[in-house]
gemmi code that builds the backbone of each chain (N, CA, C; Angstrom):
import gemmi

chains = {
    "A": [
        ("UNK", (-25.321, 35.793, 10.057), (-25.769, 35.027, 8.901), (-25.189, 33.621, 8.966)),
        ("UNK", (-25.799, 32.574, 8.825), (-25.626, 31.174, 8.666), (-25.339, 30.726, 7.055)),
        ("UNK", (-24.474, 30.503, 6.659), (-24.444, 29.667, 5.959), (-25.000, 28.770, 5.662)),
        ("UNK", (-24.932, 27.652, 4.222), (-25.565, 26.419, 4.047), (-24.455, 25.619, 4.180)),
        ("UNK", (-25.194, 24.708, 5.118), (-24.027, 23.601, 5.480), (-23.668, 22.607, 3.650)),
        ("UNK", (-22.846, 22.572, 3.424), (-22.720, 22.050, 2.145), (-22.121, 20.549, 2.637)),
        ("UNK", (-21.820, 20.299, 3.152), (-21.661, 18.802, 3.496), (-20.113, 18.312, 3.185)),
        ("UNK", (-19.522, 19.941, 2.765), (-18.259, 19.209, 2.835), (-17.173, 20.282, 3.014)),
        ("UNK", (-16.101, 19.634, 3.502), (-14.920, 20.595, 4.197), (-13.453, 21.055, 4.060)),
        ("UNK", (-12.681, 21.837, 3.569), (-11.521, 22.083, 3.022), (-10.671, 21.040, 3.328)),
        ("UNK", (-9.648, 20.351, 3.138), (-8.616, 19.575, 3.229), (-7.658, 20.193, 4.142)),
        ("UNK", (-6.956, 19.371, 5.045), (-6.257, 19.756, 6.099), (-4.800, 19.947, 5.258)),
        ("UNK", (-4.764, 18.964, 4.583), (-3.716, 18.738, 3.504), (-3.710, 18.300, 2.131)),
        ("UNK", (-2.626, 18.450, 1.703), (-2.843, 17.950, 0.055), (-1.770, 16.727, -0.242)),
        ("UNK", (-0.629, 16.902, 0.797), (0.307, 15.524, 0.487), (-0.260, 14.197, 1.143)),
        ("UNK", (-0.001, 13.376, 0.559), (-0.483, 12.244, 1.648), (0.985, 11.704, 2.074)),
        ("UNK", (0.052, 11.048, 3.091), (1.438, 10.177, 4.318), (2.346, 9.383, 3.761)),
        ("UNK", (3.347, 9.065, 4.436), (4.036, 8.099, 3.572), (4.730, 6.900, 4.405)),
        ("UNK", (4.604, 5.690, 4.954), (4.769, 5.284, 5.991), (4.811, 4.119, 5.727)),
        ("UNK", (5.490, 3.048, 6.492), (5.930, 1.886, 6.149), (4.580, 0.481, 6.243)),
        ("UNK", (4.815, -0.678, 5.658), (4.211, -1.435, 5.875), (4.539, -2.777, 5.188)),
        ("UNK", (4.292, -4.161, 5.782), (4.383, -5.412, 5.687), (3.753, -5.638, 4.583)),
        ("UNK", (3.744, -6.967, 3.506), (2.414, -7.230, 2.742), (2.913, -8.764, 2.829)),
        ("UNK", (2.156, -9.409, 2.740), (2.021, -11.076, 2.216), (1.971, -10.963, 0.520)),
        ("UNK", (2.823, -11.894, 0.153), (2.714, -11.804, -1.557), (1.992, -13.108, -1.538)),
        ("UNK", (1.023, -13.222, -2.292), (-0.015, -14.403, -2.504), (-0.210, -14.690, -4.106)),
        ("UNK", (-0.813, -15.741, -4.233), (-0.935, -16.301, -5.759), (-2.197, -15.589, -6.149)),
        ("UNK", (-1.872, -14.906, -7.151), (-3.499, -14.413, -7.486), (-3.904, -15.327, -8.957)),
        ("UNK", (-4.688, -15.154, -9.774), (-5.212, -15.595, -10.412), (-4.658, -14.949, -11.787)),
        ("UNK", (-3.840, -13.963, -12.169), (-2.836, -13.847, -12.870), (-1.692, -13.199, -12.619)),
        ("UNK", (-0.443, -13.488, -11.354), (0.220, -13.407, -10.820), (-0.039, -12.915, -9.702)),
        ("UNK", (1.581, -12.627, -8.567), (1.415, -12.304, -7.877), (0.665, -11.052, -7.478)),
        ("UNK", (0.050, -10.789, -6.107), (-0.457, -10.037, -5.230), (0.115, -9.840, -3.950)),
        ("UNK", (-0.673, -8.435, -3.662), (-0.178, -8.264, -2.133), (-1.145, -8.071, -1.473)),
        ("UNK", (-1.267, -8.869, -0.305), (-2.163, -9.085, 1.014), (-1.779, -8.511, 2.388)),
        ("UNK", (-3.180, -7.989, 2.778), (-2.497, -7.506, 4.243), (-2.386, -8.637, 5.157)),
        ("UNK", (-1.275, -8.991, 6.171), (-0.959, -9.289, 6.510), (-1.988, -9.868, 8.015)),
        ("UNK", (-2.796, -8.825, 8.430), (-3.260, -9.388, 9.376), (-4.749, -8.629, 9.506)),
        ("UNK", (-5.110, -8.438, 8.124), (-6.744, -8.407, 7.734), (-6.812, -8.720, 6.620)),
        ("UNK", (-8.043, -9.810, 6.282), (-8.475, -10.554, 4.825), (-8.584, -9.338, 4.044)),
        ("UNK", (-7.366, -8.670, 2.895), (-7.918, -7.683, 1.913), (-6.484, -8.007, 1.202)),
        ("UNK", (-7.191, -8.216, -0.422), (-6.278, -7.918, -1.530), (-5.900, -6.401, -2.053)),
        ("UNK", (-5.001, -6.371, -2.284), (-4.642, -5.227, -3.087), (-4.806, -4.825, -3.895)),
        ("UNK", (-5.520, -3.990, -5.210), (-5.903, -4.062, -6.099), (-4.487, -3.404, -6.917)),
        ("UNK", (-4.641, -3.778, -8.125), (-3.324, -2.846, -9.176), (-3.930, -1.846, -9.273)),
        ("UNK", (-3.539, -0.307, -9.500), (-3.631, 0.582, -10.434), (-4.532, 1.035, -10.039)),
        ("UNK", (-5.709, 0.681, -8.576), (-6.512, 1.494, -7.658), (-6.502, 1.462, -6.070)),
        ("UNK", (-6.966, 2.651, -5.703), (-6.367, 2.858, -4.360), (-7.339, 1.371, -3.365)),
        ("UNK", (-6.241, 0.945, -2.533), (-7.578, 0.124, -1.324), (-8.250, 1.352, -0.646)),
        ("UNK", (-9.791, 0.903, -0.231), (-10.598, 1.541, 0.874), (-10.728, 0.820, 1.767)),
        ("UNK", (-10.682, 1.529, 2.828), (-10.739, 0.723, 3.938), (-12.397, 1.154, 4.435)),
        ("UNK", (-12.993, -0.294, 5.279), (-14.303, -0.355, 5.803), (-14.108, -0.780, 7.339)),
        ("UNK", (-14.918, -0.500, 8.037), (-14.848, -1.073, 9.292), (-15.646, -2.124, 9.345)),
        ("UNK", (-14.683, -3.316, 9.275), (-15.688, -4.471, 9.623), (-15.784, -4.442, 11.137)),
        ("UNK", (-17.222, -4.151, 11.720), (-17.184, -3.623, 12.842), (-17.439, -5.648, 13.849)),
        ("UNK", (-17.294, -5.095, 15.183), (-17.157, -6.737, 15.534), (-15.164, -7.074, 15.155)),
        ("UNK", (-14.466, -6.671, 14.406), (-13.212, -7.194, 14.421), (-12.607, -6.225, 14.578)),
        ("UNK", (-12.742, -5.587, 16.098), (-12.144, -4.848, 17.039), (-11.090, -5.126, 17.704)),
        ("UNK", (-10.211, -4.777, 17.516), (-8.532, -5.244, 18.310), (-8.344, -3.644, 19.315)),
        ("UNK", (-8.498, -3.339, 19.244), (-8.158, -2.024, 20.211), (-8.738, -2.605, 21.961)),
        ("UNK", (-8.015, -1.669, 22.453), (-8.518, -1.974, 24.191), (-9.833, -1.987, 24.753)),
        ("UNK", (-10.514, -1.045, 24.283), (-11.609, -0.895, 24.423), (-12.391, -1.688, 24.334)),
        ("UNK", (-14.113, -1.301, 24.298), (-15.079, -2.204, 23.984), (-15.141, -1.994, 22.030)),
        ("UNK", (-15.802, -2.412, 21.568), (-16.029, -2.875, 19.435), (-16.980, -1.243, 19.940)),
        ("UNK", (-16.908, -0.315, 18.693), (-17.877, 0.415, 18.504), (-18.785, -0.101, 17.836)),
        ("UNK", (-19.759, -0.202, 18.521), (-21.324, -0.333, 17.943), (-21.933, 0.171, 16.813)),
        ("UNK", (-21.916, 1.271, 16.790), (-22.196, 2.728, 15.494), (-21.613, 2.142, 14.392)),
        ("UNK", (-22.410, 2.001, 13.150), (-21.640, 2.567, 11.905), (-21.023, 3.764, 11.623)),
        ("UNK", (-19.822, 3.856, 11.467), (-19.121, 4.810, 10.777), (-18.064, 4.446, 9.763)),
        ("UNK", (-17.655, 5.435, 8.958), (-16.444, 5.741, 8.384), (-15.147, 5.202, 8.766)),
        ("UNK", (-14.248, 4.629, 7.899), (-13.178, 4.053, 8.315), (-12.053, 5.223, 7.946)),
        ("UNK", (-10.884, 5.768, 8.636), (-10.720, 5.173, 9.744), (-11.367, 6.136, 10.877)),
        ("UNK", (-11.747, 5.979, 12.161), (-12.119, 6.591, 13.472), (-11.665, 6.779, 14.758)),
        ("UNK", (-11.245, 7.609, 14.965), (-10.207, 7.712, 16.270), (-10.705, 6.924, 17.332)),
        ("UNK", (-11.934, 6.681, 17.608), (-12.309, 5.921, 18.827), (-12.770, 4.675, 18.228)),
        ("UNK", (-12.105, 3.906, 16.949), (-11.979, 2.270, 16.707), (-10.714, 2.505, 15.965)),
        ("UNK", (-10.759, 0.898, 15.833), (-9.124, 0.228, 16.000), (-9.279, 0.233, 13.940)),
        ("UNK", (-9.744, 0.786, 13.506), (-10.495, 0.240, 11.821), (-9.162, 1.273, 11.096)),
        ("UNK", (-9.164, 1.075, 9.900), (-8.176, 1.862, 8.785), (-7.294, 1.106, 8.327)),
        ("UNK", (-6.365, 1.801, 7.193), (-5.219, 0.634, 6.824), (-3.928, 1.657, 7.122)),
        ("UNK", (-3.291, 0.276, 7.653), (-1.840, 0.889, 8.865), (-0.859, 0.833, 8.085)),
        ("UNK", (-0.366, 2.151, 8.459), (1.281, 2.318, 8.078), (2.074, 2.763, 9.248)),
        ("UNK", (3.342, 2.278, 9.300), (4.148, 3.171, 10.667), (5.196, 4.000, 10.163)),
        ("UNK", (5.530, 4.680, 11.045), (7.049, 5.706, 10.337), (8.175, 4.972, 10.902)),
        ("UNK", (8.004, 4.122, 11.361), (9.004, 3.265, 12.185), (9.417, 1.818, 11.488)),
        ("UNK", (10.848, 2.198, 10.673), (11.067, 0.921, 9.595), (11.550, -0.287, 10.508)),
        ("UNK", (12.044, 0.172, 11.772), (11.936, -1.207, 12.605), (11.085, -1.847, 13.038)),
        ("UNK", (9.577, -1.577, 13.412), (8.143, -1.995, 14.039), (8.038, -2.958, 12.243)),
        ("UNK", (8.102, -2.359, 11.357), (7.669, -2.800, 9.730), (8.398, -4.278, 9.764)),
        ("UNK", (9.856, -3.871, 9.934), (10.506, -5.631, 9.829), (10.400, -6.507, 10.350)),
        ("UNK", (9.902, -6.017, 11.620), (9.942, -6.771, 12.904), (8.473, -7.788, 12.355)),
        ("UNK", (7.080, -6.999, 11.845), (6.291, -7.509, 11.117), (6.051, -8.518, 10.122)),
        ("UNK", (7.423, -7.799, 9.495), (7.692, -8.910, 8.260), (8.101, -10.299, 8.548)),
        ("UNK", (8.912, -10.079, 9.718), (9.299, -11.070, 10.384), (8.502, -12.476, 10.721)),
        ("UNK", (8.028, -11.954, 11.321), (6.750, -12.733, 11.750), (5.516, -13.256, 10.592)),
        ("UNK", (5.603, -12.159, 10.056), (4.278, -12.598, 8.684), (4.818, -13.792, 7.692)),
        ("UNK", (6.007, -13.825, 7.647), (6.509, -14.680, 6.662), (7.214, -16.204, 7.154)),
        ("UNK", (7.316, -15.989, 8.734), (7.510, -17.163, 9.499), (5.958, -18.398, 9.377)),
        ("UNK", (4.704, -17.221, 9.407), (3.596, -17.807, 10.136), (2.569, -18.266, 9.072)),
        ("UNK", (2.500, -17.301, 7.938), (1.602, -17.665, 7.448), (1.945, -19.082, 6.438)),
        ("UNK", (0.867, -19.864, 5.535), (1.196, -20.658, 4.727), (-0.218, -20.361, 3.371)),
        ("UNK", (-1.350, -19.497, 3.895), (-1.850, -19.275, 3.092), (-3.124, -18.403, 3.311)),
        ("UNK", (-3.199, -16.933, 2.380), (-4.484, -16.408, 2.829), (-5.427, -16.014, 1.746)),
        ("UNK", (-7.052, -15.940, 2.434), (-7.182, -15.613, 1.358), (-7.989, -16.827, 0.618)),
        ("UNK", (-7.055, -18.214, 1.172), (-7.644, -19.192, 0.345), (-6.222, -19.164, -1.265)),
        ("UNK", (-5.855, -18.379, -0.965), (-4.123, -18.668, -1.759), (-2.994, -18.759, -1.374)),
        ("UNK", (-2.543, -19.537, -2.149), (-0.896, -19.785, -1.692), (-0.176, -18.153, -0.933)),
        ("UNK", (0.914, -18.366, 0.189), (1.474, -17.238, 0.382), (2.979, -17.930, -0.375)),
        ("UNK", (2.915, -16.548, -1.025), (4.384, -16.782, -2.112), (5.692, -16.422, -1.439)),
        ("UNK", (5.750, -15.110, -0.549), (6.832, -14.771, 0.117), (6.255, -13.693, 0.907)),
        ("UNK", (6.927, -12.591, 1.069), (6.334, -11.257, 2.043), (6.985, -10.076, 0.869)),
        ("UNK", (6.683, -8.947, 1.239), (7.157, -8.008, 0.800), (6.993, -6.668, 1.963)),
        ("UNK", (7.930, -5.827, 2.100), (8.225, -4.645, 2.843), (8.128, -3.428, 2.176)),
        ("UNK", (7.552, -2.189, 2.449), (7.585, -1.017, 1.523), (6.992, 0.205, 1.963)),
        ("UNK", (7.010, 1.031, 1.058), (6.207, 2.515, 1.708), (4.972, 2.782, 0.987)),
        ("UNK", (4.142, 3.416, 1.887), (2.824, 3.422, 1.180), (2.249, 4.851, 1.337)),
        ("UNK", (1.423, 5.318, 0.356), (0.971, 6.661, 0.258), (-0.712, 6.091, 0.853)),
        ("UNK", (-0.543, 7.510, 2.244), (-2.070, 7.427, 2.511), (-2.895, 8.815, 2.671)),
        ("UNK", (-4.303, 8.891, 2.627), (-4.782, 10.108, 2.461), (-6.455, 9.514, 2.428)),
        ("UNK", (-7.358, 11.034, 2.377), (-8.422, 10.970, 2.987), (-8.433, 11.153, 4.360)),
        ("UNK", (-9.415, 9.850, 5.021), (-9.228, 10.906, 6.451), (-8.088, 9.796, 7.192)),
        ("UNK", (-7.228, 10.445, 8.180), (-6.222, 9.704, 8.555), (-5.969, 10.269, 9.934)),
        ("UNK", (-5.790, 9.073, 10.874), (-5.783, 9.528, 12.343), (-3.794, 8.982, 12.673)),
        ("UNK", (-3.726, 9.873, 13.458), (-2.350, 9.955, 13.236), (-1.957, 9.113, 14.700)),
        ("UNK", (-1.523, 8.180, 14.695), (-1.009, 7.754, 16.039), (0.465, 7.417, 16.620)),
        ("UNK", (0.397, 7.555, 17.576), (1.836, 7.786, 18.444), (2.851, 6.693, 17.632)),
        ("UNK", (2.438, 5.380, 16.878), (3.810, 5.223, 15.517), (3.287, 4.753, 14.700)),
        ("UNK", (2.389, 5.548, 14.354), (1.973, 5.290, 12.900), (0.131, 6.289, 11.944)),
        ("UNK", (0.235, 5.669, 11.563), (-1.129, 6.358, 10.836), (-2.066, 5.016, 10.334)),
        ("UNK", (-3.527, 5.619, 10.604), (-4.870, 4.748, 9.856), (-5.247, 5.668, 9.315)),
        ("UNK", (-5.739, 5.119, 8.039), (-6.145, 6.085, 6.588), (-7.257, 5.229, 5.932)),
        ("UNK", (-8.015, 6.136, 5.225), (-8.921, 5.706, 4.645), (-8.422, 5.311, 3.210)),
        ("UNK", (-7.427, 5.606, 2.518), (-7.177, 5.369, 1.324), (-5.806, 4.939, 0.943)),
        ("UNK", (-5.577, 3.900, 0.374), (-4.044, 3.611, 0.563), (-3.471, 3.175, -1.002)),
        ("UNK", (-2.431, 3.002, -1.731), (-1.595, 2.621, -2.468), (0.041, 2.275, -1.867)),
        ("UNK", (0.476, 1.358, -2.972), (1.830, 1.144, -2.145), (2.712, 2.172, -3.351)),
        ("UNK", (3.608, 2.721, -2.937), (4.709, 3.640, -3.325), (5.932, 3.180, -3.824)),
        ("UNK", (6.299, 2.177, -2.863), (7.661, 1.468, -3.648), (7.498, 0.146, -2.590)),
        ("UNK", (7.914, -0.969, -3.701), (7.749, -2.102, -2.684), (9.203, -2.928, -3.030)),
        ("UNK", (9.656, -3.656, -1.747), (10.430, -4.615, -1.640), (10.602, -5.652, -1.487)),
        ("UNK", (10.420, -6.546, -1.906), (10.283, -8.097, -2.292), (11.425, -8.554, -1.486)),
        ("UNK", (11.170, -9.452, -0.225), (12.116, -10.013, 0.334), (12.601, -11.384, 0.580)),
        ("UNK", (13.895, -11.430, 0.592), (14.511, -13.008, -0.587), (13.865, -13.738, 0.977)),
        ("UNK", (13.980, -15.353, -0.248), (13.296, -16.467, 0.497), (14.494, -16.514, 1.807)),
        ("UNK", (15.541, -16.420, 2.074), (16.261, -16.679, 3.422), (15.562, -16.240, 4.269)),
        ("UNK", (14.727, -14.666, 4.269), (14.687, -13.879, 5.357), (13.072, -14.497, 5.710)),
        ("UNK", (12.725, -14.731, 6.933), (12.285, -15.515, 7.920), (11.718, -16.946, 7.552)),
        ("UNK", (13.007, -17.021, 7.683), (13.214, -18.815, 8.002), (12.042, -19.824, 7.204)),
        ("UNK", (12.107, -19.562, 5.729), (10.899, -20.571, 5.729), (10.766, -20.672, 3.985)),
        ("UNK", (10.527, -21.531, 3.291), (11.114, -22.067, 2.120), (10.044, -20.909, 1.501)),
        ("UNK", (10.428, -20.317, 0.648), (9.413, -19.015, -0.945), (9.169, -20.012, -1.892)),
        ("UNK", (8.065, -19.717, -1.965), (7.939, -20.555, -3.677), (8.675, -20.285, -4.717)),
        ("UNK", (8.566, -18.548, -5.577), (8.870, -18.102, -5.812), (10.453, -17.709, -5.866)),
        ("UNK", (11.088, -17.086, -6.546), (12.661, -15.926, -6.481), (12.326, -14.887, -5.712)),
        ("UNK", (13.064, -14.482, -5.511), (12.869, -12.303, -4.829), (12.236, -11.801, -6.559)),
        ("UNK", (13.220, -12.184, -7.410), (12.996, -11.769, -8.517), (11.622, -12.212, -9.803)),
        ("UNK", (11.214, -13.272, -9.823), (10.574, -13.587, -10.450), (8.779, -12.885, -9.561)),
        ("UNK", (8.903, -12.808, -7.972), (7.738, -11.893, -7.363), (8.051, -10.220, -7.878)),
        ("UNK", (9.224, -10.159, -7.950), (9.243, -8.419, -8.088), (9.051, -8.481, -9.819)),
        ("UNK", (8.853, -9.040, -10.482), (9.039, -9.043, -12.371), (6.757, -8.790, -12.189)),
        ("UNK", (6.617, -9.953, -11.230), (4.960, -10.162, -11.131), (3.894, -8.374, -10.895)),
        ("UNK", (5.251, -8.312, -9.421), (4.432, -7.083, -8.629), (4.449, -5.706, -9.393)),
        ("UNK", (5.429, -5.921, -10.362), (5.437, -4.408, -11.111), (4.126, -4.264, -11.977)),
        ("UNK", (3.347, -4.977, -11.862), (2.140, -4.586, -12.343), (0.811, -3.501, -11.551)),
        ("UNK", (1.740, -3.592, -10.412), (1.185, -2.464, -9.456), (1.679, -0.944, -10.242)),
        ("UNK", (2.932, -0.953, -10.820), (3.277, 0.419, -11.377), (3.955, 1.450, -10.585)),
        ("UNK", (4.617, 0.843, -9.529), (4.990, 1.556, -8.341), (6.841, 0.479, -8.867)),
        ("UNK", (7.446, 1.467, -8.214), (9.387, 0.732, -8.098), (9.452, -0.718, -7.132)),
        ("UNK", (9.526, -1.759, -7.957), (9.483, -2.760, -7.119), (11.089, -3.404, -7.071)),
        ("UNK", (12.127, -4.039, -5.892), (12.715, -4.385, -5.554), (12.920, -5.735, -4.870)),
        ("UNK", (14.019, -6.614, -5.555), (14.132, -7.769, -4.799), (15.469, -7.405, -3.645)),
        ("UNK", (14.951, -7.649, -2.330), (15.980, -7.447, -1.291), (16.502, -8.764, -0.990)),
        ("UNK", (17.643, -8.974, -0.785), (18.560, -9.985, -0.857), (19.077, -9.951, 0.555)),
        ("UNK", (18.019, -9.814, 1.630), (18.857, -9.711, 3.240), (18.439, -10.722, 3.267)),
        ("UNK", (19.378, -11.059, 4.844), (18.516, -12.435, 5.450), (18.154, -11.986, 6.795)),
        ("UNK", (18.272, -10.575, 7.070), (18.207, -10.053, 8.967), (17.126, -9.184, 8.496)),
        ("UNK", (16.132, -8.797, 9.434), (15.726, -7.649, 9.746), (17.086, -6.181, 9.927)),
        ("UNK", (18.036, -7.164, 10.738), (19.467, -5.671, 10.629), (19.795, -5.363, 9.157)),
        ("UNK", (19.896, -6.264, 8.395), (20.476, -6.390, 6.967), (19.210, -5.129, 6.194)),
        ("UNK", (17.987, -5.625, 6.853), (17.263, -4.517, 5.977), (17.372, -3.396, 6.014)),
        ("UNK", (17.281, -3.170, 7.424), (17.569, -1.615, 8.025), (18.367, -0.594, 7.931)),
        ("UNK", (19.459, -1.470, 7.741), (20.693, -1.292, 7.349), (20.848, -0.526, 5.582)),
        ("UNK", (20.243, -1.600, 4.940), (20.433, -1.265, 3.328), (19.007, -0.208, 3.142)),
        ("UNK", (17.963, -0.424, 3.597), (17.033, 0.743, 3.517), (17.258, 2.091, 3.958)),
        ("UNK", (18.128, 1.571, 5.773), (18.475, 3.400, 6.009), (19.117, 3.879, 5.216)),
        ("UNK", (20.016, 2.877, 4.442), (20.980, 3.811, 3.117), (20.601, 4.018, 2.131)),
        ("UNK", (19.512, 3.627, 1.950), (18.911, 4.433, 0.225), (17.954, 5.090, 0.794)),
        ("UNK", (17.577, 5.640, 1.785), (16.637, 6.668, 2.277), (17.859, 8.047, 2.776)),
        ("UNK", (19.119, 7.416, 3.139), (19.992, 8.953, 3.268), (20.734, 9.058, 1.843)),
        ("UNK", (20.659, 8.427, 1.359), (21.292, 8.614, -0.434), (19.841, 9.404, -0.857)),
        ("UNK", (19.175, 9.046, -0.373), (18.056, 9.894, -1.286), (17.259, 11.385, -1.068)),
        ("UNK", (17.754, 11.088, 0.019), (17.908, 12.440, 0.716), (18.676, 13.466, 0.560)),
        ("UNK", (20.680, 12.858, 0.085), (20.947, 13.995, -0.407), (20.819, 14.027, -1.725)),
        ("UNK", (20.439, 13.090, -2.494), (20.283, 13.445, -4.006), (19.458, 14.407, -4.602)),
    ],
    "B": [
        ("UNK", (-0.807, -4.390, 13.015), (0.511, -3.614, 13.575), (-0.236, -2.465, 14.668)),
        ("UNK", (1.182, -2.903, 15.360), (0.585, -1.809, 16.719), (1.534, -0.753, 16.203)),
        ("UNK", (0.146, 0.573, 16.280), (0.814, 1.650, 16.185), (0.547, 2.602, 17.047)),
        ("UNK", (0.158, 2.437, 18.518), (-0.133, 2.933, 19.226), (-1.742, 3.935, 19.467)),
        ("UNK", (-1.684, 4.781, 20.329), (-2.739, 5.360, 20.735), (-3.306, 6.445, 19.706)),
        ("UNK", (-4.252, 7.021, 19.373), (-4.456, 8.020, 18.346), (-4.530, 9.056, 19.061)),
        ("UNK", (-4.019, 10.128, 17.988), (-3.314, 11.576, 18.438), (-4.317, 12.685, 17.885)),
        ("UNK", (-4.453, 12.593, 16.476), (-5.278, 13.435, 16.023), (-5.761, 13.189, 14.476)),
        ("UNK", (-6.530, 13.730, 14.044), (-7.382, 13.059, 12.962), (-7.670, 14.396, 11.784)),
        ("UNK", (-7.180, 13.954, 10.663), (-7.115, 14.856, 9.806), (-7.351, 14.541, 8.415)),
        ("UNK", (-8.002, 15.431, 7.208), (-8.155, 15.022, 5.992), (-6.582, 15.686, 5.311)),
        ("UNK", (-6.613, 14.401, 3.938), (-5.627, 14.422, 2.995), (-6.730, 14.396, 2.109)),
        ("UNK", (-6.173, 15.670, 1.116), (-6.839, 15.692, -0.587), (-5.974, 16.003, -1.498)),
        ("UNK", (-5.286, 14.872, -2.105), (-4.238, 14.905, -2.922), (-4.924, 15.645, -4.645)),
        ("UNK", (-4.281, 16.405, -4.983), (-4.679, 17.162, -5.682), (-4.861, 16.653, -6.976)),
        ("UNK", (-3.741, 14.671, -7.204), (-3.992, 13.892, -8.093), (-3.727, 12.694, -7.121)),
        ("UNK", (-4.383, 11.509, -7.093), (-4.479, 10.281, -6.470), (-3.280, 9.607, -6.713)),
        ("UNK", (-2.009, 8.692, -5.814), (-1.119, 8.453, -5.984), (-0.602, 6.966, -6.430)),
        ("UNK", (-1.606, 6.856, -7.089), (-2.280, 5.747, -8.067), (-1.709, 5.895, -9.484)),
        ("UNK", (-0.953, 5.209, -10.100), (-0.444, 5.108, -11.216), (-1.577, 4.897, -12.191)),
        ("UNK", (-1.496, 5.220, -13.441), (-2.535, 5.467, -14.255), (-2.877, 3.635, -15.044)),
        ("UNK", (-3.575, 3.226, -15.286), (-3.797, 2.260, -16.449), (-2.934, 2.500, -17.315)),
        ("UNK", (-2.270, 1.125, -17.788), (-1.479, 1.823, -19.197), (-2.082, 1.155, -20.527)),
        ("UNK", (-2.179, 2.039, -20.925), (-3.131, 1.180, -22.619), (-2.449, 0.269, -22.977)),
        ("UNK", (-3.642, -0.793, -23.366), (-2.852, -1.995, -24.009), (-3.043, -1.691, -25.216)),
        ("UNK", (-2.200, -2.068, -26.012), (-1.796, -2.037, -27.845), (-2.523, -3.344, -28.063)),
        ("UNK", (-3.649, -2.653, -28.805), (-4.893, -4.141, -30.025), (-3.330, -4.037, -30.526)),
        ("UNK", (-2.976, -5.006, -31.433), (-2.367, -5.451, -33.007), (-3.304, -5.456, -33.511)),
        ("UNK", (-4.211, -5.640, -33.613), (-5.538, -5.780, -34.372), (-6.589, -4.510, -35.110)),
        ("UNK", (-6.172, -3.382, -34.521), (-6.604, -2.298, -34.810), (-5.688, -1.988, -35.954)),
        ("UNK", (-6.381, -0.871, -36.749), (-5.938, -0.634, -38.196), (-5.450, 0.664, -37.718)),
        ("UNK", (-4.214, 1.452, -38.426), (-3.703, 2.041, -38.478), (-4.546, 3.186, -39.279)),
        ("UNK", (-4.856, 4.549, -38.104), (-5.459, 5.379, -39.770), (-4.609, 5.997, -40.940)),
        ("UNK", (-5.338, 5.926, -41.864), (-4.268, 6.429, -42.849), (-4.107, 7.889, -42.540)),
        ("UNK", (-2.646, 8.024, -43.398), (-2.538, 9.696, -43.330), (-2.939, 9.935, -44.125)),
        ("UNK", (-3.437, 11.378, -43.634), (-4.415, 12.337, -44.254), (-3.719, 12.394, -45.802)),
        ("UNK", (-4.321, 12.796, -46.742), (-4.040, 12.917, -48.282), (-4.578, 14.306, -48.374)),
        ("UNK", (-2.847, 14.758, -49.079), (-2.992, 16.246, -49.267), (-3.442, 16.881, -50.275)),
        ("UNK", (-4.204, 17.972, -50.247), (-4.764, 18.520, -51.670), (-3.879, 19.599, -52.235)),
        ("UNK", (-3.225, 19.328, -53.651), (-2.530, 20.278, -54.005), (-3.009, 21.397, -53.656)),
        ("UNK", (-1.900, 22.302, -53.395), (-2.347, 23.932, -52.865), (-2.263, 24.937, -54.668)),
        ("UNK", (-3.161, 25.670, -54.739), (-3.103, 26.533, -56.099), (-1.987, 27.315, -55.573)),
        ("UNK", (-1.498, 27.389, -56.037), (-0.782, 28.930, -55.939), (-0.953, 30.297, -56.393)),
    ],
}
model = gemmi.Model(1)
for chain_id, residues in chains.items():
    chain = gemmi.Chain(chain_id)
    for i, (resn, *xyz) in enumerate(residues, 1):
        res = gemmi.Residue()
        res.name, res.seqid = resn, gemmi.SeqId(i, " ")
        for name, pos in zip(("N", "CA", "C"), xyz):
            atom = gemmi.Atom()
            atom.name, atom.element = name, gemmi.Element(name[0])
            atom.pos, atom.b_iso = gemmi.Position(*pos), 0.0
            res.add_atom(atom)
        chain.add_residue(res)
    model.add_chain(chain)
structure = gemmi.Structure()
structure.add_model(model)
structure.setup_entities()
């Protein structure tokens, strides 16, 4: 006996991922925002981002998949990235907050570092994950010292903005990528045994 | 961000979305309903 294909399929899981990631803090039009860093997309408050394959802005080795599909797809480079690796994340931040001066078509205010919940469909890769559905979880607002380059903004007056996301927002006061790693690996093993 | 090669591909169905809710904004402007007005009970 065949069944009717119903068009849809049990869940592999029910937790979603939880994995690090960069953001650009930008001027929005009633405070700050967070931008990805190295694809044109705002963040919305209080709803999840979807990710689309803008197909043609293929970064993977390969050739661009041709096909429309679903974001994300194991055989394209498409989804929104998180890594489990808080050093690949700073190392990011690093750079995002050296380089940019504005996206978007808005001011970049500073950067921010944090963990993000992902779920739907999600391809798991050797350091990190692409997901179709993303929110940020807890974010860290990182002070104007850390990569080299004048903030408009406080650590504090972006983290007073970003709590309108509704997620634990933090002003970090490093000036190293070590300094972060450092104070993050310790409230991730404090929190661990708490 | 490079996160390397893909491994394997799987659904997440969070049983509530990890999306913080809207929080109502307070009118001042809205009227308070009155409390209910009680009817003596007979005894």
């Amino acid at each position: 006996m065949r069944l009717p294909d119903s068009g849809s399929r049990a869940p592999d899981y029910i937790d979603p991922v939880r994995g690090w990631r960069t953001w650009l803090v930008v001027q929005g039009h009633d405070g700050a925002r967070l931008a990805s860093v190295s694809f044109p997309a705002l963040w919305p408050r209080r709803r999840r981002l979807s990710a689309e394959c803008g197909r043609g802005f293929h970064t993977g080795a390969g050739p661009p998949l041709r096909v429309e599909h679903g974001a994300p797809s194991m055989d394209c480079s498409c989804g929104i990235y998180a890594t489990w690796n808080l050093e690949r994340a700073t190392q990011i931040a690093d750079c995002a907050t050296a380089r940019f001066r504005d996206c978007l078509g808005r001011a970049v205010l500073g950067a921010a570092l944090g963990e993000v919940s992902l779920w739907g469909t999600v391809v798991q890769c050797a350091h990190g994950w692409r997901a179709a559905f993303a929110y940020p979880a807890r974010i860290y607002v990182l002070a104007p010292s850390f990569g080299r380059r004048a903030q408009v903004a406080t650590g504090e007056e972006l983290a007073r903005d970003l709590a309108a996301y509704g997620v634990p927002v933090e002003a970090l006061e490093c000036a190293s990528t070590l300094e972060i790693r450092r104070v993050l690996g310790d409230e991730r093993r404090a929190d661990r045994a708490a | 961000m490079e996160i390397g090669s893909p491994e394997r591909q799987y659904e997440i169905e969070p049983l509530e979305e990890p999306v913080p809710r809207e929080e109502p904004a307070e009118d001042p402007t809205r009227e308070r309903e009155p409390a209910p007005t009680l009817e003596p009970v007979s005894s």
